[in-house]
N, C-alpha and C positions, 0 to 999 in steps of 0.2 A: 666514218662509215656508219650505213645506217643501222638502228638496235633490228635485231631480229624479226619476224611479223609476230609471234608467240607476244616478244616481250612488248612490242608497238600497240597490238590488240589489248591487250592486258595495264598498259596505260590507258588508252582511251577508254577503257571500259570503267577504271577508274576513276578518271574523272568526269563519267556520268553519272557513276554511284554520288561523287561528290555534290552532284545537281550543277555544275557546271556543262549546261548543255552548248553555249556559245563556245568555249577554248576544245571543248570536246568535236563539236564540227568543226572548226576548223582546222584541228590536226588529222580528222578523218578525210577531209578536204582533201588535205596537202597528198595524203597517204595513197589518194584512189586519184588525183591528178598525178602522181609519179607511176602508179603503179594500177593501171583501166581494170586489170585483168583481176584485183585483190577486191575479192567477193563478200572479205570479213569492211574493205574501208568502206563500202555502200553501204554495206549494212550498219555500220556505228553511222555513219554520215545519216543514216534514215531514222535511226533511233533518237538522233541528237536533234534531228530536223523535226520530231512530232512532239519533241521534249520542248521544242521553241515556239509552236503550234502551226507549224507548215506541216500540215497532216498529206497532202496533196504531195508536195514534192517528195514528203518521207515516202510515201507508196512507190513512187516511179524510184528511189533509191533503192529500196528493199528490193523492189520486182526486178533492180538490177541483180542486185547480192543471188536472188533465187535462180536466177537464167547462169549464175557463174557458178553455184554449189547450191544446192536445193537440201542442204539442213534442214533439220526440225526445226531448230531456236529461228531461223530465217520465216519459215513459212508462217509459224507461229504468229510472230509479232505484226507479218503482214495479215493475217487473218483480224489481229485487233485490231488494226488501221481501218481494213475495209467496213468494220462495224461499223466506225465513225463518222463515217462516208454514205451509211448505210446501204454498200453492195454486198450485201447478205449471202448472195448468190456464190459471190468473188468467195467469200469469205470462209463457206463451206468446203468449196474447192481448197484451200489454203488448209483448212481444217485438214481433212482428208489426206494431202501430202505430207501434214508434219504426225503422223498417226504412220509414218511410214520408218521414221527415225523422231521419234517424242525426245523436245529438246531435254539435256540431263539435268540441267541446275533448275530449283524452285522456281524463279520467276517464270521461266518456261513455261513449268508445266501449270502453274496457277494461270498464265495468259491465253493457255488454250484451257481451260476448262471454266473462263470468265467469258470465252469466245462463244463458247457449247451456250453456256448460260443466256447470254444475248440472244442468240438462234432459236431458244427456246426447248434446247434439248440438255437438261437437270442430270438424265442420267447415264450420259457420255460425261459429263463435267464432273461426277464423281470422282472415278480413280485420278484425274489430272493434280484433284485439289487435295486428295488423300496423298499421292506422291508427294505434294509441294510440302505438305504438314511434315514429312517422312526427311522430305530432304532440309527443312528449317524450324523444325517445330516451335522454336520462340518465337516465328513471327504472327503476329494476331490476326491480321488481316486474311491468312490465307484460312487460318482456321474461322474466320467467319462466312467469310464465301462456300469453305465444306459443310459446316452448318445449317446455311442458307438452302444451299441443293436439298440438302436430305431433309431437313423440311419441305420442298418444292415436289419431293416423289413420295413424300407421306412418312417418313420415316422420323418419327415426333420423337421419340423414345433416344434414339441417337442424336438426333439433333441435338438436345436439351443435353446429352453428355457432352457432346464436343462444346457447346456455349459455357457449360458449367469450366471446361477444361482453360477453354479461353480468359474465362473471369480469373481465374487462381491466376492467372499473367498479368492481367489488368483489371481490378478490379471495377475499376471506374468507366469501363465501355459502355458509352451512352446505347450505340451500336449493338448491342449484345444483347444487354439488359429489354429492349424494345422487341427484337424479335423473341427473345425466350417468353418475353411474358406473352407473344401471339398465339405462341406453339399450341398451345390446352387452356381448356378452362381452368384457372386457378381454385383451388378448395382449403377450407377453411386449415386443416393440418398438412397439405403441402403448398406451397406458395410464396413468393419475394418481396413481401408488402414491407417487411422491416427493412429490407437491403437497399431495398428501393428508396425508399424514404430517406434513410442514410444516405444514400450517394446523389442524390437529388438535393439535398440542402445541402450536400461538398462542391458541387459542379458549376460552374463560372459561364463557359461557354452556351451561348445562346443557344447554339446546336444540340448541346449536351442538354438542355434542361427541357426542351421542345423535345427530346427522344423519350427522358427520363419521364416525363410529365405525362406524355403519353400510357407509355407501361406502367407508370404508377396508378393511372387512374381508371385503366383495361382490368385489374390485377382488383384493385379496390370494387369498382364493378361488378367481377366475376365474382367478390364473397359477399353480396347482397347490402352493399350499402351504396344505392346508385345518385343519392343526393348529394356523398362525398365525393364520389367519382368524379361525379358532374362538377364540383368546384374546382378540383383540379386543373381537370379538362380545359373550364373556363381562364381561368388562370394561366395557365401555357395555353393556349391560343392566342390571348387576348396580349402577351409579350410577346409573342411570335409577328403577330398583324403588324403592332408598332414599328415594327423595322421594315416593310413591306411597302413600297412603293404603289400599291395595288388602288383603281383605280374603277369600279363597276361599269364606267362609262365606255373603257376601253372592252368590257366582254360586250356590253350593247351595242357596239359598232361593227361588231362579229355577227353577231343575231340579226341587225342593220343590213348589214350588206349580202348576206346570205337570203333575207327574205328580197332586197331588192335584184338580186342579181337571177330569182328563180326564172321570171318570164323570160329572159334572153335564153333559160338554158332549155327552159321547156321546148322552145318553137326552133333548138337547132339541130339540122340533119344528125342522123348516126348514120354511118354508111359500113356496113359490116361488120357488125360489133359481134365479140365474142358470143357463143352459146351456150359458156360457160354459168356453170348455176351455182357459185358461194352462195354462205348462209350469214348476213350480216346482224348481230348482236348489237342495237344501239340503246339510247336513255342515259339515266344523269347514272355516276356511279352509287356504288353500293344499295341498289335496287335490284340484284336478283339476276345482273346480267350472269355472274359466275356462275349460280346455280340452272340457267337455263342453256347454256354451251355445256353442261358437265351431262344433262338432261339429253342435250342431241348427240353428242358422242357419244353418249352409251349404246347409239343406235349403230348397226351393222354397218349400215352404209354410210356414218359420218365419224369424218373426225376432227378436231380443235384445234388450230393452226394458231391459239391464243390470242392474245390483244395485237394487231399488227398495227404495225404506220405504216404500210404498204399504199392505203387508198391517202390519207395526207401526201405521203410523199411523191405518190403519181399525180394527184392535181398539184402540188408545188411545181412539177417538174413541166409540166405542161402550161403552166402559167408564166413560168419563165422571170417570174422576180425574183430581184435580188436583194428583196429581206432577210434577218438572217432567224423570222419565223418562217415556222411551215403553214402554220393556220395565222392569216391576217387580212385585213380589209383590200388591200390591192391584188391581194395573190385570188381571193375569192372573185373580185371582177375579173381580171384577169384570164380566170380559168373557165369563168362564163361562156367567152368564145372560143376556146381551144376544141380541140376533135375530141368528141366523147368517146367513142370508138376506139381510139389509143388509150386515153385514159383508163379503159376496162381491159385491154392488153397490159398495158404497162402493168397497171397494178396485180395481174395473175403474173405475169413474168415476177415481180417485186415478190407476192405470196409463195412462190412454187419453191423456195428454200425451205421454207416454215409447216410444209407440208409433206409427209411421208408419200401420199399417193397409195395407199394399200386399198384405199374407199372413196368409192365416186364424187361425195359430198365433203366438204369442210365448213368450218365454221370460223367467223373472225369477229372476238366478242370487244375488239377495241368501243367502248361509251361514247367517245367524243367521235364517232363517225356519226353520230346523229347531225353533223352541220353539216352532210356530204351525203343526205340519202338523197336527194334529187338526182346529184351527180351520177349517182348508186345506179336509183332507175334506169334512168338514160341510158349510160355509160355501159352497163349489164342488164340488158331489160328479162332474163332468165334466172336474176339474183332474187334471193326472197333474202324481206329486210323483218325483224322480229325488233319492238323497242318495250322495255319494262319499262313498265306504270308502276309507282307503289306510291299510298297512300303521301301527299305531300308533305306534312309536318317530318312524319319517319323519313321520308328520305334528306329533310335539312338536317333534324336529328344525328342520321347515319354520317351524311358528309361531315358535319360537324367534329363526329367522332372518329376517323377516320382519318391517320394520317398519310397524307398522297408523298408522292416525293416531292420532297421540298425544294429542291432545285428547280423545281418545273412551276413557269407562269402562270401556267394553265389550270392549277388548282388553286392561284393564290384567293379564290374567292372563299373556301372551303373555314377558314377560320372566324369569320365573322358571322353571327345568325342572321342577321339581317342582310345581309352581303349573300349569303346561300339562298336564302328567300328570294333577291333582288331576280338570281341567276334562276330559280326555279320558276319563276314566274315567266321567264325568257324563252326558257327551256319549253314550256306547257305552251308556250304561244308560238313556237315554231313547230309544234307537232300539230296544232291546228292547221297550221299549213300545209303542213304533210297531208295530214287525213283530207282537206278538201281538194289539196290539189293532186294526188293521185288516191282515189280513192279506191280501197280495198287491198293496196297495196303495203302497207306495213301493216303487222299486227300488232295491237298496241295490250301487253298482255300483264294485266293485271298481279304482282308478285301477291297480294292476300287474296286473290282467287285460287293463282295456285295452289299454295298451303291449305287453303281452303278445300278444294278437290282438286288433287294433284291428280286422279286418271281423270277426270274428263277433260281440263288444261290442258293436261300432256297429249292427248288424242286431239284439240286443237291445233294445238302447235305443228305436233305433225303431218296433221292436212294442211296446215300453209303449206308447210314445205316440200307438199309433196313426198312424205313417207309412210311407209305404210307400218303399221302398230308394229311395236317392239315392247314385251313386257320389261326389259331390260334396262327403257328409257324411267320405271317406275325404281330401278336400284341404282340410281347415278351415281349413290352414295360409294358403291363398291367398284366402280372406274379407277382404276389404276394409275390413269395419265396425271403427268406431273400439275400443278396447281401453282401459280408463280404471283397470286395475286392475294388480297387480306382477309379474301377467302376464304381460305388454302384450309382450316381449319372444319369450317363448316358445312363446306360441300363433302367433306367426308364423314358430314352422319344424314340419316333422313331427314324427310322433311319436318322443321318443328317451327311450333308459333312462337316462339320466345320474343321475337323480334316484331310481330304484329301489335300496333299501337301504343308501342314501347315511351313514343311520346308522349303519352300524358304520365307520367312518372316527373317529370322537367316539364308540365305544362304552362306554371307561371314564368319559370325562364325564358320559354318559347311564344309566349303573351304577344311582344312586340313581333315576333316573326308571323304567326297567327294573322295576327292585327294585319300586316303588309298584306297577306295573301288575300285576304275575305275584300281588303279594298279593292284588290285588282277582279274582284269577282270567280276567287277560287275556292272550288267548297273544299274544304279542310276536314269534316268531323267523317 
């Protein structure tokens, strides 16, 4: 006779814990082919199926479980499927149902508050991740995802407890150690520069010493010795690059194909396009896009819908290849002939999760839409596109120093000086593009202008876009909304130069990068 469904579920949940996700579906298999109607065997059957990387069939499994019992823990997990998938839309929806019965055990509630987190909303993800701490507290990981939030809504003070909390667990969390040291400027009688150092000459892991090396040399930095820093810095990068397959050729066929593919997109019909008016935020990173989305949300009528992949993923989707990028040389031909006019649909459908809707305007400060303001045009001819300029040494400088997520291709140029150069030089020569072939139509706006005179700037800015003066845009500093970027720190005080021609500190370092750009015909001083 068969064991009970209690004791059946409680096996197979078991051997998922075990990481046996293959004997784990196929006893969930067996269980939902005996028995169509048992809500819990889809649902292990969909857990087991995304554990294998059938993220696809896991969803139609779980959507079954949901349609038979609509549990929290069910909707939950379906909510972090559709992330994956990036149906953001789906995923709110799912969110919202398990908010109706919030699954009881930790992993639950950590999966919807990593769900909140993706969506871009910090502080719904709160309490999920405070529960998961309440119901597991030795596991670290949930306490760093808490910690991460409360940093992400400005709450530095607590953050830096719960990190500190997490360390007495594991001392050695490269993880840890790198966002605590982003939290505040370090000063000379409080700060981690011994700990650091310590657990940085313990640590093996390449991962580990690439997080560590970073925080060590943010923390070194921050107490005024930026020649040390800088070794560091150089130092983990320069191990990091080694392992990297990375390729500059492969970003100039990006740059290649986007400048070739602009005349077909110029001269093709739009036939009904949205009259929707986004606010696109583009340029190289750590140039001041953060502080100028923090700038227009402080305005009445706008608000920050943060970095999306909305506009990638609608020209992916519209191009119809099956790379398994979103930004590539075929996808961008590709999308050359596709209907502009969906593609400016599509990507408000894709944005309208990431968006409250309280305020006529949004903004979407994702950097790398700068290979898509053509599309932008066209596609939204009501969109106003705003791209940071900041002087070019500071911003190799900046990327240099700045670690992106690692995981991702897309930044792998960021650890080489010369490799940032190669990309800034690419970058400066597809905005000449822009500026002569739509002109007037992006502003390209100086980050040490701003600083420089932040009200006349900001009264720029805002006649692009079409608003009208808010003194409020001059206090960005005191905007409340969450920050999820490496930012997060400095858009929360006013405007300050620290960060103006920070490169000649590192100017002999930066000699050969110098050298590249003055060849290419870029003024630099």
């Amino acid at each position: 006779m068969d064991r009970p469904i209690p004791a059946r579920a409680a096996a197979i949940r078991a051997t998922l814990a075990r990481g046996d996700a293959d004997d784990a579906f196929a006893s969930a298999t067996r269980w939902r082919t005996e028995a169509p109607d048992a809500a819990e065997a889809h649902f292990l059957a969909g857990v087991a199926s995304a554990m294998l990387g059938k993220v696809t069939a896991a969803i139609g499994l779980i959507e079954t479980a949901v349609e038979r019992d609509g549990r929290g823990e069910y909707h939950a997990q379906l909510a972090r499927l559709y992330t994956l998938v990036r149906r953001d839309a789906d995923a709110a929806r799912a969110l919202a149902a398990a908010e109706a019965s919030p699954p009881a055990d930790a992993l639950g509630r950590d999966t919807m508050g990593c769900v909140y987190a993706r969506l871009g909303d910090h502080a719904a993800a709160l309490p999920h991740f405070a529960e998961a701490i309440r119901l597991a507290p030795a596991n670290t990981a949930f306490r760093y995802n808490h910690a991460a939030a409360l940093s992400f809504v400005g709450r530095q003070e607590e953050a830096e407890q719960a990190i500190e909390a997490l360390l007495a667990l594991t001392p050695a969390d490269a993880r840890a150690h790198h966002l605590l040291a982003g939290l505040r400027r370090q000063t000379p009688d409080r700060n981690h520069v011994d700990r650091l150092t310590k657990t940085r000459r313990a640590a093996r892991a390449p991962r580990d010493r690439l997080l560590l090396g970073y925080a060590l040399a943010k923390e070194i930095d921050d107490l005024a010795d930026p020649h040390a820093a800088f070794a560091i810095l150089t130092g983990a990068n320069a191990e990091h690059r080694a392992t990297l397959p990375y390729r500059f050729a492969d970003d100039a066929a990006i740059f290649d194909a986007v400048t070739a593919a602009w005349p077909k997109i110029s001269k093709s019909p739009v036939v009904d396009p949205s009259p929707a008016s986004p606010i696109f935020i583009v340029g190289m990173p750590r140039t001041g896009t953060t502080l100028v989305d923090r700038i227009l949300s402080s305005h009445p009528a706008v608000e920050s819908a943060g970095e999306l992949q909305a506009m990638p993923l609608a020209v992916k989707a519209a191009a119809g290849t099956r790379s398994r990028t979103v930004l590539d040389v075929d996808t961008i031909h590709a999308a050359a002939g596709a209907d502009l006019a969906a593609i400016g649909r599509d990507y408000l459908a894709r944005a309208a999760s990431h968006v409250a809707g309280a305020r006529p305007r949004f903004v979407d400060k994702f950097p790398g839409n700068v290979f898509y303001v053509g599309l932008i045009a066209r596609a939204l001819p009501n969109a106003t596109i705003i791209c940071l300029r900041r002087n070019p040494m500071d911003t190799i400088l900046a990327n240099f120093r700045n670690l992106f997520a690692i995981g991702s291709r897309y930044y792998d140029y960021s650890y080489d000086l010369l490799d940032i150069a190669a990309y800034y030089e690419r970058f400066d020569r597809l905005m000449a593009l822009w500026r002569t072939a739509l002109p007037g139509r992006v502003l390209e706006l100086g980050y040490e202008s701003l600083v420089a005179d932040q009200q006349c700037e900001t009264a720029r800015l805002l006649d692009h876009c079409g608003l009208d003066w808010s003194d409020a845009c001059l206090d960005f500093h005191a905007n409340a909304a969450p920050v999820s970027t490496p930012s997060a720190a400095q858009v929360r005080r006013p405007l300050y130069r620290d960060a103006v021609d920070r490169w000649r500190r590192h100017a002999d370092a930066l000699a050969p990068a110098r050298a590249f750009l003055i060849s290419r015909g870029i003024a630099v001083d």
